[in-house]
C-alpha positions in Angstrom: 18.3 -36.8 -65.7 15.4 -34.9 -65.6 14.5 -32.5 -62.7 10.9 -33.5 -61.1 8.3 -30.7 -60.7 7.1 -29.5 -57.4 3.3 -29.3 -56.8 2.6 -27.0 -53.7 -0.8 -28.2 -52.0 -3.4 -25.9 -52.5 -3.2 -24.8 -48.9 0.4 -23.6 -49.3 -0.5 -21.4 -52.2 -3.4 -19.5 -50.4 -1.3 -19.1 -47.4 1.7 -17.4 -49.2 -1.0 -15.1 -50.6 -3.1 -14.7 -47.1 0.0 -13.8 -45.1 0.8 -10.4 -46.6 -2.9 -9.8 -46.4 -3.0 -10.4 -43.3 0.5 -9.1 -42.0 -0.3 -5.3 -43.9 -3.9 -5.6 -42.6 -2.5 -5.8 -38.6 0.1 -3.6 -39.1 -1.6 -0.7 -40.8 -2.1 2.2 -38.5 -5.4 2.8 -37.1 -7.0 6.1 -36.4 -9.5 7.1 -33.8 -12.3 7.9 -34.2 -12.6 7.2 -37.8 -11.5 3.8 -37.9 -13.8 2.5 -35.1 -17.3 1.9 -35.7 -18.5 1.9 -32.4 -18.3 5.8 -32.5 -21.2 5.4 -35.2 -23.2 4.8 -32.1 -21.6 6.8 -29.4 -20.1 9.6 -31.1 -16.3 10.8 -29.2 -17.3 14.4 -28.2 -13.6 14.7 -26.6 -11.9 12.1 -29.0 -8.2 13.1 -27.2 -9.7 11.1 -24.1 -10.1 7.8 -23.4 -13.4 6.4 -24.3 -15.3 4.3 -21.6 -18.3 1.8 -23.0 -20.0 0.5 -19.9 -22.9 -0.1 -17.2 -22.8 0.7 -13.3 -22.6 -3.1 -12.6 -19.8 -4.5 -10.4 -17.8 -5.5 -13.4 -18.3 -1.6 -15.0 -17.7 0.7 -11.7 -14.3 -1.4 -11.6 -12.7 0.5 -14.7 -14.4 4.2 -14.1 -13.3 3.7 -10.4 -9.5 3.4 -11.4 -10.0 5.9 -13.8 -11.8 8.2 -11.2 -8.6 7.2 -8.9 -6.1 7.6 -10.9 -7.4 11.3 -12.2 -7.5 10.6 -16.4 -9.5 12.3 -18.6 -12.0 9.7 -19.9 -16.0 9.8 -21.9 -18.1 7.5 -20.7 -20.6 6.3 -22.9 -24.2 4.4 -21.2 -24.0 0.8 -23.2 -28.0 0.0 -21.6 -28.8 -3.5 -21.2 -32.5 -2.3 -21.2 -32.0 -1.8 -25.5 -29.4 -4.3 -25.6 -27.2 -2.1 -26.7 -24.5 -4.8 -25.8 -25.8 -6.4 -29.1 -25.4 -4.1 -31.4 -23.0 -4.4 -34.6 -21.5 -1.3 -33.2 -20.6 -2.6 -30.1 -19.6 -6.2 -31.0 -17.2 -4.3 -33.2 -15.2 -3.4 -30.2 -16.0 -6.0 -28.3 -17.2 -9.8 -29.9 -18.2 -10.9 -26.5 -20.9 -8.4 -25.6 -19.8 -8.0 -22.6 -18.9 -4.4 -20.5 -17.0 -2.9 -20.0 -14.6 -1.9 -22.9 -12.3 0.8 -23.6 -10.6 2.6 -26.4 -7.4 5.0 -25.9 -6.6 6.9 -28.5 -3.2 7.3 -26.9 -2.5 3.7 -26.3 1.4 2.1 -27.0 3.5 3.4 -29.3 0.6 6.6 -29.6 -1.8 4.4 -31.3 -5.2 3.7 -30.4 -5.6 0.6 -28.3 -9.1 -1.1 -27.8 -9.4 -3.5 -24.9 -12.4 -5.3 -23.4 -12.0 -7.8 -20.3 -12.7 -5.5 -17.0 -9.0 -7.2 -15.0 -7.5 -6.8 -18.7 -8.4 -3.1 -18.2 -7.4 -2.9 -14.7 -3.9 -3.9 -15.6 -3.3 -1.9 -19.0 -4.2 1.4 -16.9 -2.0 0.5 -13.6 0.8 -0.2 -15.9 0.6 2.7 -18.6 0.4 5.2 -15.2 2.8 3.0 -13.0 -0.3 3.5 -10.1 -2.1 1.0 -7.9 0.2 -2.1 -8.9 3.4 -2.6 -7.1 6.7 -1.6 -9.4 8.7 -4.8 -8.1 8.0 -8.1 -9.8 6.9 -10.1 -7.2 4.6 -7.7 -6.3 3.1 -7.4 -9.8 2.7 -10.6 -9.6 0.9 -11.1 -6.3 -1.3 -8.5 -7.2 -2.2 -9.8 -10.5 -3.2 -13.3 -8.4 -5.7 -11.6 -6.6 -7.0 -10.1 -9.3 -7.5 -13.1 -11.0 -9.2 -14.5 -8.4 -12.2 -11.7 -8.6 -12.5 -12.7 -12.2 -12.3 -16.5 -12.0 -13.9 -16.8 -8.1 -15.6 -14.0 -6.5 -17.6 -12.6 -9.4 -18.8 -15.9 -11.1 -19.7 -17.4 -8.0 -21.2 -14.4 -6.4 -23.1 -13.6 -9.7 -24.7 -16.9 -9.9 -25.5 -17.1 -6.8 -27.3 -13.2 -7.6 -29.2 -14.6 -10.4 -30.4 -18.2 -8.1 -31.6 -16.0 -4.5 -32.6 -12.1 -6.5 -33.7 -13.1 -10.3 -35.2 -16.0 -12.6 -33.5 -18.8 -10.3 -35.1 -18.0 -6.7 -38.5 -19.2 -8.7 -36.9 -22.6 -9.0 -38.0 -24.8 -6.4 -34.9 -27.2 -5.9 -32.7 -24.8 -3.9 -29.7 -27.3 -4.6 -28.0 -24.7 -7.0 -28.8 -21.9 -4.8 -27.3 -23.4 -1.8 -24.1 -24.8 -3.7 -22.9 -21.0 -4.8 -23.9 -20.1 -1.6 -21.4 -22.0 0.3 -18.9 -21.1 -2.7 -19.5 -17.4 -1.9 -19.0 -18.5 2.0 -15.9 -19.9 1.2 -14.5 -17.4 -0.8 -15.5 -14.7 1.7 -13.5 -17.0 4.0 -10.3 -16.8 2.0 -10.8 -12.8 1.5 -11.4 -12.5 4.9 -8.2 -14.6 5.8 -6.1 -12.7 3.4 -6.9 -9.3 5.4 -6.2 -10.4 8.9 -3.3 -7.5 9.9 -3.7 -5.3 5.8 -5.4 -2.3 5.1 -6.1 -3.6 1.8 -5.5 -7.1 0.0 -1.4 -5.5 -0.9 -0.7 -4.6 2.5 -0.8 -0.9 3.5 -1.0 -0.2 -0.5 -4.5 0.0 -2.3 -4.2 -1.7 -5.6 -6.2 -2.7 -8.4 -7.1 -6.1 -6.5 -8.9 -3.8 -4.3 -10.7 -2.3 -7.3 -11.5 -5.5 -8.6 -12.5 -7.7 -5.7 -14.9 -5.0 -3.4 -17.4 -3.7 -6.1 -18.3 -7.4 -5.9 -18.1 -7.5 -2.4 -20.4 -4.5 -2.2 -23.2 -5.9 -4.5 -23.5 -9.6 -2.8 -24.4 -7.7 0.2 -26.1 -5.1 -1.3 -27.8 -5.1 -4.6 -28.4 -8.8 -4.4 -29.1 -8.7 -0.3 -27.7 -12.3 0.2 -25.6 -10.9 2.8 -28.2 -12.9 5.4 -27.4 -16.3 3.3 -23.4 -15.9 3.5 -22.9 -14.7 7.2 -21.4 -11.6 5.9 -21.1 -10.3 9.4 -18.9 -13.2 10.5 -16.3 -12.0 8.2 -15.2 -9.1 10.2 -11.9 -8.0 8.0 -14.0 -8.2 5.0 -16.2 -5.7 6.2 -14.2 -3.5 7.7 -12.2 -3.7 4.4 -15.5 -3.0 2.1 -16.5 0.0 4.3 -12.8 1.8 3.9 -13.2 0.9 0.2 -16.5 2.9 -0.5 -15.8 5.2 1.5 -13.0 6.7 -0.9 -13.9 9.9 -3.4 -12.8 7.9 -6.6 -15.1 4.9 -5.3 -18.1 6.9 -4.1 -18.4 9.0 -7.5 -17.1 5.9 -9.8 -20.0 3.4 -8.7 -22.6 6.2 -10.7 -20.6 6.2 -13.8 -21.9 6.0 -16.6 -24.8 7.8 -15.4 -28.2 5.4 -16.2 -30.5 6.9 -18.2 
């Protein structure tokens, strides 16, 4: 009786070979700055410190405001949308989304250096790795990472496009259907905000968190920067304001909405 022979598909045979590729390629230790081409661009003049790439926009100010709060050494580096910088081989290598903010520490887990993009994703690696501005019970984590989530799913895609249809390209369009439509999104949203603060100092309770962080730099901009605080009824939402005014009126706030500094 003859044994039969075994022919692997072709796919098997590349991935035995991939895998250890792949498995030494994610496990070798990385080195900052060396291994991180984004410092071709902006080189780390304090490489020991946590290296900020961003823009004062609502989504930027939400990372150098914690970071301003919470006291850490950091280097923030001006990523200018004027250049597009936010295109650049040097910054896609940290971040394939073009999007600011995004962050290296070069004392991230296990004292490697850990790049992260995604403002909330931020907001949660620094509250966790200083045990600040999110609650240390689970439930509370957890509540607090809901309201975070609703800034970046909600609040700031509905505020922004309602930014870009009343202050930019869209308020030229003469159907105001789209306008109007994230317009009474914002209005609603603002409703649930303003709900959510009847009797708390801040979305937590009596404890500021990094849902505050997240939501009110939004918060500040719809009624500021893109002055469609007329088209929401802002001033019918009483606990949101009151809320917003405590908010920038903090130290860490006041001096983290200028950083990075424009040119």
């Amino acid at each position: 009786m003859t044994a039969s022979l075994r022919v692997w598909p072709a796919w098997a045979t590349l991935r035995c070979l991939l895998i250890p590729v792949f498995y030494n390629t994610m496990t070798q230790a990385k080195t900052f700055p060396q291994d991180f081409p984004i410092t071709q661009k902006w080189p780390a003049q304090h490489p020991e410190r946590l290296q900020l790439y961003s823009l004062p926009t609502p989504n930027g100010v939400k990372v150098s405001i914690l970071l301003e709060e919470l006291g850490l050494a950091y280097e923030p580096h001006l990523v200018s949308f004027e250049t597009n910088d936010q295109m650049s081989p040097a910054f896609l290598s940290l971040n394939p989304n073009n999007k600011i903010p995004a962050i290296i520490d070069p004392n991230g887990p296990g004292g490697q250096p850990l790049a992260l993009f995604e403002s909330g994703a931020i907001l949660l690696y620094l509250a966790e790795k200083t045990g600040k501005f999110i609650p240390a019970d689970a439930a509370g984590r957890y509540e607090t990472i809901q309201w975070v989530m609703f800034q970046m799913g909600g609040i700031g895609p509905m505020f922004g496009q309602l930014g870009f249809f009343h202050k930019f390209a869209g308020k030229e369009y003469e159907d105001k259907r789209p306008r109007d439509r994230y317009v009474a999104e914002s209005r609603r949203l603002l409703g649930v905000l303003d709900q959510r603060l009847e009797g708390r100092h801040w979305v937590m309770g009596d404890e500021y968190s990094i849902a505050d962080i997240a939501i009110f730099p939004w918060v500040r901009n719809l009624n500021g920067f893109y002055e469609a605080g007329g088209l929401v009824e802002f001033e019918s939402f009483s606990n949101v304001k009151r809320v917003l005014e405590a908010f920038v009126a903090r130290p860490a706030v006041v001096k983290g909405l200028g950083i990075p500094k424009r040119g």
